[in-house]
C-alpha positions as CSV (number, residue, x, y, z in Angstrom):
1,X,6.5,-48.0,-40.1
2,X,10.0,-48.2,-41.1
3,X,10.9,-51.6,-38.5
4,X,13.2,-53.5,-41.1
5,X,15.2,-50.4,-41.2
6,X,15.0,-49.5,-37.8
7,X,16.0,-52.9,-37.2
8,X,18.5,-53.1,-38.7
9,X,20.2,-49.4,-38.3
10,X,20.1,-49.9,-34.2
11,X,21.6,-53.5,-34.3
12,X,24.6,-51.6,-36.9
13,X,25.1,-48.5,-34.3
14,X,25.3,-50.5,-31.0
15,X,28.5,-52.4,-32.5
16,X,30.1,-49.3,-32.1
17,X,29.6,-49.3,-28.0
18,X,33.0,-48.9,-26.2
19,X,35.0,-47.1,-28.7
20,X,37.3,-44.2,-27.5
21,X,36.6,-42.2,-31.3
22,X,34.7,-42.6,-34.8
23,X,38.2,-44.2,-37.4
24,X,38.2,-45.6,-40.6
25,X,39.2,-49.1,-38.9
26,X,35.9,-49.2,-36.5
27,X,33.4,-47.4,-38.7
28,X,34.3,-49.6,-42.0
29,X,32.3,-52.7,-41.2
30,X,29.5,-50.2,-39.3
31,X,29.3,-48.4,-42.7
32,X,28.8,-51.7,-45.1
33,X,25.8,-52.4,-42.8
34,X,24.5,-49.4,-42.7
35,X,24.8,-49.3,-46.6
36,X,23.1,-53.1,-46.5
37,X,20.6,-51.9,-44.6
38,X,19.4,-49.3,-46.9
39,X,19.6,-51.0,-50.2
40,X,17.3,-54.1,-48.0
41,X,14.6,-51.2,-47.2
42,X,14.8,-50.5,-51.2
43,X,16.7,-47.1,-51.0
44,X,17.3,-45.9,-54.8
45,X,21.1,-46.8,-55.2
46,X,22.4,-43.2,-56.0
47,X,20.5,-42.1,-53.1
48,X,22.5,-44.4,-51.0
49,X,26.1,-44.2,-52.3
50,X,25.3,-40.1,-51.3
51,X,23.9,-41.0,-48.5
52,X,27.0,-43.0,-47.8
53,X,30.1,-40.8,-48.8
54,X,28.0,-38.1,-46.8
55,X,27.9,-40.3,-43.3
56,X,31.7,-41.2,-44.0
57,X,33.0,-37.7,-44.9
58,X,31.5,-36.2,-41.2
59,X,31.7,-39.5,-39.3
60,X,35.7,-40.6,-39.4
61,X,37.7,-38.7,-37.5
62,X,35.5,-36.9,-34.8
63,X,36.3,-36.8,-31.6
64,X,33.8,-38.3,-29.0
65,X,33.0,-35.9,-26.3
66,X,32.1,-36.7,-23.0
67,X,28.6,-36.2,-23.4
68,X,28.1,-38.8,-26.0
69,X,29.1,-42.3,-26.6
70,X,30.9,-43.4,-30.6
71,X,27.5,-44.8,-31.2
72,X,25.5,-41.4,-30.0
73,X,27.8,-39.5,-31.9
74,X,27.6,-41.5,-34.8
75,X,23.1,-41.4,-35.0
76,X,23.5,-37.7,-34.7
77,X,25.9,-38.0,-37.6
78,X,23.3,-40.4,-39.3
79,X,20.2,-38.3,-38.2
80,X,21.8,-35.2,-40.0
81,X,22.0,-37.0,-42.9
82,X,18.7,-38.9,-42.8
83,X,17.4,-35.3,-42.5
84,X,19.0,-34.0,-45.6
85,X,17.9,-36.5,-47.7
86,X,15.1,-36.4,-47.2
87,X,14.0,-32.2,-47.6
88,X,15.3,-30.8,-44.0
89,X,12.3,-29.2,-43.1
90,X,8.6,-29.7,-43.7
91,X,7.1,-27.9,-46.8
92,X,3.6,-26.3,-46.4
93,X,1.3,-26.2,-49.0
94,X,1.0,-22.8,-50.6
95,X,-2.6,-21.3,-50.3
96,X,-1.3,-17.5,-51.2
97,X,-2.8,-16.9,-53.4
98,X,-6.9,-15.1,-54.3
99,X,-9.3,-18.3,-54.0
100,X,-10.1,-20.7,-55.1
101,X,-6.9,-22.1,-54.8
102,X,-6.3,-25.1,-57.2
103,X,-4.9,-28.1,-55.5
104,X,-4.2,-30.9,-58.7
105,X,-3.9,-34.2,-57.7
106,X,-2.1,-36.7,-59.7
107,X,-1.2,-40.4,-59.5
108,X,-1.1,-43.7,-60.4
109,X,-4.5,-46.3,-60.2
110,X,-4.3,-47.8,-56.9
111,X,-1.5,-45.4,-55.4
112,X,-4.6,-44.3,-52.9
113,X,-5.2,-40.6,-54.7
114,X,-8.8,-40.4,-54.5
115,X,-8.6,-41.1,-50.0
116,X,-5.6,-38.5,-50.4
117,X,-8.0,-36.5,-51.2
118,X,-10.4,-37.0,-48.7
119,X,-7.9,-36.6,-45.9
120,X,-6.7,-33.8,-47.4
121,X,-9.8,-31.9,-47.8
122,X,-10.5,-32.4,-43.9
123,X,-6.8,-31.7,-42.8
124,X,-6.9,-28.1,-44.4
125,X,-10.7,-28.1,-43.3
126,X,-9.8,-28.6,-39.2
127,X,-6.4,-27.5,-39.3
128,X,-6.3,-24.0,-41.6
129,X,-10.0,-23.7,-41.0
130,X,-10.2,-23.5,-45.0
131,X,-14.1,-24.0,-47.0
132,X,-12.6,-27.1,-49.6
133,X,-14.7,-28.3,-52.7
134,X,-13.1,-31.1,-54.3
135,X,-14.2,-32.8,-57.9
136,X,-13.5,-36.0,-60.0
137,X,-12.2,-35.9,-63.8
138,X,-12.3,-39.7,-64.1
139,X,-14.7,-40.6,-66.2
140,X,-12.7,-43.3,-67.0
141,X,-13.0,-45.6,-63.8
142,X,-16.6,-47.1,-63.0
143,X,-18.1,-45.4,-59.5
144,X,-14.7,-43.1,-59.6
145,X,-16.9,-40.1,-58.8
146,X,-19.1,-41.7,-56.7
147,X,-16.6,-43.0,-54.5
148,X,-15.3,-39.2,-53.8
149,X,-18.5,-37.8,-53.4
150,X,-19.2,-40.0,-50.8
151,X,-15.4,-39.4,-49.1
152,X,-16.6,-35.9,-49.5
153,X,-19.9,-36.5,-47.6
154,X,-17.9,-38.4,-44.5
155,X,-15.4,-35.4,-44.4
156,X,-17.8,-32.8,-44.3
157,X,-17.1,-31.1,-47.4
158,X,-18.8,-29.9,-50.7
159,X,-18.8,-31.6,-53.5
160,X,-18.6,-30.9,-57.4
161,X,-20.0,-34.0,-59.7
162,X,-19.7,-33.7,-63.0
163,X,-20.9,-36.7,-65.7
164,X,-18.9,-39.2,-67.7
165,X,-20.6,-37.3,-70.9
166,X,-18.2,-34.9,-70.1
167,X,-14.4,-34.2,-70.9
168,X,-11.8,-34.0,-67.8
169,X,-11.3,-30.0,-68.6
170,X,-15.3,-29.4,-69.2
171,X,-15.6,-31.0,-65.4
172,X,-12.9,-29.0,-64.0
173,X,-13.6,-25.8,-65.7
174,X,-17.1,-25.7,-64.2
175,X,-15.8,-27.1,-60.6
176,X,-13.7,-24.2,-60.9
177,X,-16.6,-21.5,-61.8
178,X,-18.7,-22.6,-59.2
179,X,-16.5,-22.9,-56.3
180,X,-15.9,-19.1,-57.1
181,X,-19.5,-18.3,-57.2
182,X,-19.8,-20.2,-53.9
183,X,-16.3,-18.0,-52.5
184,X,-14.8,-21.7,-51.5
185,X,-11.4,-21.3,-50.2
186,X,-9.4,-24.5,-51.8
187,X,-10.6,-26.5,-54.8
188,X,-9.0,-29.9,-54.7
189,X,-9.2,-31.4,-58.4
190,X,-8.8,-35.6,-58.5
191,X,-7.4,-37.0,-61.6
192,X,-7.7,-40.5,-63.1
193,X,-5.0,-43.0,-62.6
194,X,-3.7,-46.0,-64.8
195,X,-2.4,-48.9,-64.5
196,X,1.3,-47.5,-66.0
197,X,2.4,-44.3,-67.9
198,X,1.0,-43.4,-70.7
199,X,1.2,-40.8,-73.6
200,X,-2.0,-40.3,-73.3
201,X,-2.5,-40.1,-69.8
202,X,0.5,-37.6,-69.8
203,X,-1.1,-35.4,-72.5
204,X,-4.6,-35.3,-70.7
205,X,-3.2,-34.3,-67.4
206,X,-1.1,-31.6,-69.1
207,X,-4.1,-30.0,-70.6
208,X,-5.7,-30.0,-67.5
209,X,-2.6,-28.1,-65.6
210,X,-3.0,-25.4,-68.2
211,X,-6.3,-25.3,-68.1
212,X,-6.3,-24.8,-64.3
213,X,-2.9,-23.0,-63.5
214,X,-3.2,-24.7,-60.4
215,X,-0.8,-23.7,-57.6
216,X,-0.3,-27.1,-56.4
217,X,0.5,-30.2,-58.1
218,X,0.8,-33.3,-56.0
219,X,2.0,-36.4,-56.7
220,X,0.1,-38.9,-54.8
221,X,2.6,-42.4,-54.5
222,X,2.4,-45.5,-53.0
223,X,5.0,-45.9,-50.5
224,X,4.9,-49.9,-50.1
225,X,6.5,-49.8,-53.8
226,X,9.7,-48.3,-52.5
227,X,12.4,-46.7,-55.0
228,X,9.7,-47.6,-57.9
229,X,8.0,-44.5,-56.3
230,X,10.6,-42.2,-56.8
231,X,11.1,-43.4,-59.9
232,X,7.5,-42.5,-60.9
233,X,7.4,-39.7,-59.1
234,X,10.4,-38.7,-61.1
235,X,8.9,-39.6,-64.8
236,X,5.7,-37.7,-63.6
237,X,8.3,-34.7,-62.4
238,X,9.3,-34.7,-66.1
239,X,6.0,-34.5,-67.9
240,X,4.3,-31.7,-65.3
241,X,5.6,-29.2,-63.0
242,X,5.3,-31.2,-59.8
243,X,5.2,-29.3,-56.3
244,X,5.2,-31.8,-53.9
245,X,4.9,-35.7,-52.8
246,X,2.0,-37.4,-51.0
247,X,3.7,-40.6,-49.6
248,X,0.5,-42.6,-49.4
249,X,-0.1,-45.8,-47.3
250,X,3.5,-45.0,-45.4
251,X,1.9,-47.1,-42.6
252,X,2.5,-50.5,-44.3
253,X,5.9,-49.7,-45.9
254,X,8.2,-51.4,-43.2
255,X,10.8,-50.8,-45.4
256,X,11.2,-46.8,-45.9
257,X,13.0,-46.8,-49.5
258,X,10.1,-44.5,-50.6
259,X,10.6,-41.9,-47.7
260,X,14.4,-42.2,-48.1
261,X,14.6,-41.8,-51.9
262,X,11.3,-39.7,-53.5
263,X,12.9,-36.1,-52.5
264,X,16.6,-37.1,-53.5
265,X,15.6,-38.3,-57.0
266,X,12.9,-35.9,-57.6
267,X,13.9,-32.6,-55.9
268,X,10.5,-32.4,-54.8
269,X,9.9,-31.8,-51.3
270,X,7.9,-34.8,-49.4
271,X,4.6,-32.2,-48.0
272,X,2.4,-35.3,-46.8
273,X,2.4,-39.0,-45.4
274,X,-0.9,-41.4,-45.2
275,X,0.0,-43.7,-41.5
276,X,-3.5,-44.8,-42.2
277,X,-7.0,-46.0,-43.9
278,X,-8.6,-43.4,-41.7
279,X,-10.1,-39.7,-42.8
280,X,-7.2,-37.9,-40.4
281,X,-4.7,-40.4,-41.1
282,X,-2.5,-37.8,-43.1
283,X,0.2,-36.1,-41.6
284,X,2.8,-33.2,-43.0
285,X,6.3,-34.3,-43.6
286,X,8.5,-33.5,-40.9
287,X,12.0,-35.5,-42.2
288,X,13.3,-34.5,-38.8
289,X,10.3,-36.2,-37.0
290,X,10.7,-39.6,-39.4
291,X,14.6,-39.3,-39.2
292,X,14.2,-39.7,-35.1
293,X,11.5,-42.4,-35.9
294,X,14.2,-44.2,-38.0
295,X,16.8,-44.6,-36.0
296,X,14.2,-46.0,-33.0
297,X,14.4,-42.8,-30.9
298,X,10.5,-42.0,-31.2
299,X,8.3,-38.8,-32.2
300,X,7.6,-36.9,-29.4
301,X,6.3,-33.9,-30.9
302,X,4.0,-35.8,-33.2
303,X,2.6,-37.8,-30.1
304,X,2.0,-34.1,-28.2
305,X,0.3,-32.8,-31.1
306,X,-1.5,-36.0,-32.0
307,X,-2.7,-36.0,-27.7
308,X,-3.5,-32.5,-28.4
309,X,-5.9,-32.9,-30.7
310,X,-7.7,-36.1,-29.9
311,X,-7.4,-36.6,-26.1
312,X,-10.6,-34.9,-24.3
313,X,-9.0,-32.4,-22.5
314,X,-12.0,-31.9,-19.9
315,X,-11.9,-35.7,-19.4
316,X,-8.1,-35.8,-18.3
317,X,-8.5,-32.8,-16.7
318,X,-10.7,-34.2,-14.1
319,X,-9.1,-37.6,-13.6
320,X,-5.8,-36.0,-12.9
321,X,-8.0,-34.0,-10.6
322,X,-9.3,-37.0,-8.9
323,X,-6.0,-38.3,-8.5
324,X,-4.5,-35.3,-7.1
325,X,-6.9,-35.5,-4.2
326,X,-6.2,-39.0,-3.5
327,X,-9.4,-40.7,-5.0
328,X,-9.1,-44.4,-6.3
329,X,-8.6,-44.8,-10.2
330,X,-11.6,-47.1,-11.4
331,X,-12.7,-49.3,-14.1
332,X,-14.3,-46.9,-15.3
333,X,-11.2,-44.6,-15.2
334,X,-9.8,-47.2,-16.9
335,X,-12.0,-47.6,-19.7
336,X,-11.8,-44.0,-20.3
337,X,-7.8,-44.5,-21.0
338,X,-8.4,-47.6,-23.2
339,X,-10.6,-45.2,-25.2
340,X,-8.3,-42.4,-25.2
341,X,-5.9,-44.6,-26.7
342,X,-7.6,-46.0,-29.3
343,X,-8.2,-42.0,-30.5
344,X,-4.6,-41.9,-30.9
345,X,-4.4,-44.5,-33.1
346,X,-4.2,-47.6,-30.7
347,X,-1.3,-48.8,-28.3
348,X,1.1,-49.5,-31.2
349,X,0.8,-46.1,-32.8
350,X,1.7,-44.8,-29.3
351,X,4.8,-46.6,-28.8
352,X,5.9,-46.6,-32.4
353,X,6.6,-42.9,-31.6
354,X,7.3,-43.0,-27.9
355,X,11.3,-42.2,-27.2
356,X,13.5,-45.2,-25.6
357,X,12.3,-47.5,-27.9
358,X,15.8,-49.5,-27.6
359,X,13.9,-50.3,-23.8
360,X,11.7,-52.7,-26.3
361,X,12.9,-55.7,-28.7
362,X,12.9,-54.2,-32.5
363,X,9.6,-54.3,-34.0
364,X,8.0,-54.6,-30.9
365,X,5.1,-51.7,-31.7
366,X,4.4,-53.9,-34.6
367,X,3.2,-57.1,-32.2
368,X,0.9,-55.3,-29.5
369,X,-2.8,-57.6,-30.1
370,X,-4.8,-54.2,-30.0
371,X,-7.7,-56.8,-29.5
372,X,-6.6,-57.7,-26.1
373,X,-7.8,-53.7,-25.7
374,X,-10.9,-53.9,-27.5
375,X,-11.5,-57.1,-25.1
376,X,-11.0,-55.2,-21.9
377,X,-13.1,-52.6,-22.9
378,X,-16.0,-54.8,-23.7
379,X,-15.6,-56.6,-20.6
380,X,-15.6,-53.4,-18.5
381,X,-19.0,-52.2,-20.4
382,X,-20.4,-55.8,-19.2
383,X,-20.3,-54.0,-15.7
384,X,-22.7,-52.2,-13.9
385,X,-21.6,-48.6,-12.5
386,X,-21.1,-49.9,-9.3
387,X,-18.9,-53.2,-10.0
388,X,-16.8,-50.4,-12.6
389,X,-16.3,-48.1,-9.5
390,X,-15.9,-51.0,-6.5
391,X,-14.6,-54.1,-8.3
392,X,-13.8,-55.9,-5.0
393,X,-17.5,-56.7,-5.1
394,X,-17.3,-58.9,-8.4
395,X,-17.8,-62.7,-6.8
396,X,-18.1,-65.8,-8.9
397,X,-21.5,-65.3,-10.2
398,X,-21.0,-61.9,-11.1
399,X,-17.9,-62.6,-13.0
400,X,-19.9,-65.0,-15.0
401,X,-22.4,-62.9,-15.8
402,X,-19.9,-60.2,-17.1
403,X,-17.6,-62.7,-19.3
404,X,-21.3,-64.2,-20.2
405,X,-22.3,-60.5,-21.7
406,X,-18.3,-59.3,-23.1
407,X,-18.5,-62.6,-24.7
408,X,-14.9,-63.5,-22.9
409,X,-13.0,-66.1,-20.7
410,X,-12.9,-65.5,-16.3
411,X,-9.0,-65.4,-17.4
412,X,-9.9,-61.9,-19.4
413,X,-11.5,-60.7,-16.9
414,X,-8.8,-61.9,-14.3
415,X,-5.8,-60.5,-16.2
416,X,-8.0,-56.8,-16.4
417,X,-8.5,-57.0,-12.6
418,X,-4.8,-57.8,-12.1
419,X,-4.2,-54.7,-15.2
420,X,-6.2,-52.6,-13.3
421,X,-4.4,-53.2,-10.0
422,X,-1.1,-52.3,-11.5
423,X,-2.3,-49.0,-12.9
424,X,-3.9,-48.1,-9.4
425,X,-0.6,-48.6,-7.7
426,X,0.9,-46.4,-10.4
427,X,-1.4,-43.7,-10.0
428,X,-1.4,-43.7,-5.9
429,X,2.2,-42.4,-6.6
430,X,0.7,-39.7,-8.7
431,X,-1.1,-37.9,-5.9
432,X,0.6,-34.7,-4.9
433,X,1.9,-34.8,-8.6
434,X,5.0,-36.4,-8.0
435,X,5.7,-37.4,-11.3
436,X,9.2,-39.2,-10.3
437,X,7.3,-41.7,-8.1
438,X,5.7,-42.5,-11.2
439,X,8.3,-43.5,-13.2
440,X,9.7,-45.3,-10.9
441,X,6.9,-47.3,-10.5
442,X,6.5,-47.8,-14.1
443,X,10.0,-49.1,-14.2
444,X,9.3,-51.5,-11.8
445,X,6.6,-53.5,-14.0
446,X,7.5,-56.5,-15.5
447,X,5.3,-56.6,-18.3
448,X,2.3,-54.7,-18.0
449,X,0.1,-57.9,-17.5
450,X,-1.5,-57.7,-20.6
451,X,-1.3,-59.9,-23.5
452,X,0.1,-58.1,-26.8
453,X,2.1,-55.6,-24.9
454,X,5.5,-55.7,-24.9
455,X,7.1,-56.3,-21.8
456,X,9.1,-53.5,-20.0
457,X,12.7,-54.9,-19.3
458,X,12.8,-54.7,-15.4
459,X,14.0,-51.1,-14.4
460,X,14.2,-50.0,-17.8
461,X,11.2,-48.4,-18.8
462,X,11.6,-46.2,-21.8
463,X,13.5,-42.5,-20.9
464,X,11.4,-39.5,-21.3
């Protein structure tokens, strides 16, 4: 997410390396790249001539303290900024109010409304603990309300289905009436999309908004279409009394224009960004969080609060345990990380918001093989319990007879063994807890001898 940018932006700030102070004469040529870069990642143009005389007008002329470098002082300059454009802080949704509460959903076809409103439905499900009904009015799109109802059915919650005999308001009317019989907390209404704007598509939606009084209106966008989604979100803004911004599909927008220009042009806030085709791939809007992620310095908090909720606490619990007392870290120890992982959204997704990134060549999140991990794991469930647990045991025959079953090469297999081996020296310096040790050793690896990984530069691993 964001890598042409972040590119780009850490290339432009490292020139600056050396300088006594932030002038005119040394931040000139820093500034035209920096304005480069942003009209590259499709940055509305007003958004960055702002964006620009903002940077300029705090940048030139402060003094560097000790503390920071002219290039440290200068991202904390751009980071401000970055933040301001885009909304400061994250904007909740408002659910004050006696239920149901009417979420309206609007969009173009395609923008990815109808998944938004899956994941939506099971974010305030799991996270605000919130009973959620949502309901199609297309009756224009073939299998438009099929396709929810079966989103609905994945997510775990109810469903409304009206019939195409129907008008939009008849539909969400009697959505409406019955998630009040049933005392549902949050009624999410999807909308149907077209292929441009239209009068009439305008007109229909409007009925609906005063049919419903809902008290949320979402604009659901597609971010890979970059200041073309502000611009929507902005004709959309005029026609309906918008209260926020999905951002959908943010995870294939390498670009950021959308992210960058929706809450400048629209003077909506940005509440939610899709990183993903999955159910929980939706995520609020912290413009702090994306700023940091920007300008290649990670997303801690996301990555705690992403462990949080999808690393089995009672799992790492006990291996720390094991380790504590000395006990040997296993294949099947190892396994258990691989799949850990992959709950968090895979190696990549992991490092994309890991701090230090500069330790790494740009983009590098972007070219980890997550099928070299699929691969290991395969090859480990090949094993029986006791080759997992003592793999100085595995002899010729019995490698064949794993790489036979994983469906792999003996230089898989091979490359895990030597894998494996690394992480056991790394986690002998864990017992007694001595986290320093581990670092250290960490630092120490020259690539983590696995193919699709980006190599550690020697000594350098990434700065917690």
């Amino acid at each position: 997410m964001f890598d042409n940018l972040t590119e780009r932006l850490s290339g432009t700030i490292r020139s600056l390396t050396g300088k006594a102070a932030l002038t005119q004469n040394n931040i000139q040529e820093t500034m035209r790249e920096v304005r480069r870069a942003l009209l590259e990642a499709d940055v509305a143009l007003p958004v960055v001539k702002e964006f620009i005389e903002r940077v300029n007008a705090r940048a030139i002329g402060q003094e560097v303290s000790k503390s920071l470098s002219p290039g440290q002082a200068f991202i904390k300059v751009v980071q401000a900024e970055l933040e301001t454009i885009m909304g400061s802080t994250n904007a909740e949704l408002n659910l004050k109010t006696a239920p149901p509460v009417i979420i309206l959903m609007a969009g173009l076809q395609g923008a990815g409304k109808t998944t938004t409103v899956a994941k939506l439905s099971k974010l305030l499900k799991e996270e605000s603990k919130k009973s959620v009904m949502v309901t199609s009015v297309d009756i224009y799109r073939p299998a438009a309300m099929q396709q929810l109802e079966t989103l609905a059915e994945s997510v775990g919650v109810e469903f409304y289905g009206g019939n195409s005999n129907q008008s939009p308001e008849e539909i969400a009317v009697a959505a409406k009436a019955l998630a009040r019989r049933k005392l549902i907390d949050v009624l999410i209404v999807d909308t149907a999309g077209r292929l441009a704007i239209d009068q009439e598509m305008m007109d229909e939606i409007k009925q609906l908004h005063e049919q419903l009084n809902p008290i949320e209106t979402l604009f659901v966008v597609d971010a890979m279409t970059g200041q073309d989604a502000a611009n929507t979100a902005k004709a959309f803004d005029d026609a309906l009394p918008l209260t926020g911004v999905v951002l959908a599909k943010a995870d294939g927008d390498a670009r950021g224009g959308a992210a960058l220009s929706v809450r400048y042009i629209t003077n909506k806030p940005i509440k939610f960004i899709g990183v993903g085709e999955k159910a929980e791939a939706l995520e609020p809007f912290y413009p702090d969080r994306i700023a940091s992620r920007i300008l290649g310095m990670g997303d801690m908090l996301s990555l705690i609060e992403e462990a949080e909720k999808k690393v089995d606490r009672q799992k790492a619990d006990r291996l720390a345990r094991k380790i504590k007392k000395g006990r040997g870290f296993d294949l099947e120890d190892f396994k258990e990380q691989l799949s850990q992982m992959q709950n968090m959204g895979g190696v990549s997704s992991i490092i994309d918001r890991m701090p230090g990134m500069g330790a790494f060549a740009p983009g590098a999140a972007s070219t980890v093989n997550e099928s070299q991990f699929q691969r290991m794991e395969a090859i480990i469930n090949s094993m029986t319990m006791r080759e997992r647990v003592n793999p100085e045991i595995l002899n010729g025959s019995r490698k064949r007879r794993i790489t036979v079953g994983s469906g792999t090469q003996i230089q898989d297999l091979n490359r895990l063994l030597k894998q494996h081996k690394q992480m056991q020296k790394v986690m002998k310096k864990m017992k007694g807890g001595n986290m320093a040790n581990v670092m250290r050793g960490l630092g120490g690896m020259q690539a983590p001898g696995v193919d699709g990984l980006p190599p550690f530069p020697k000594g350098k691993f990434p700065r917690f």
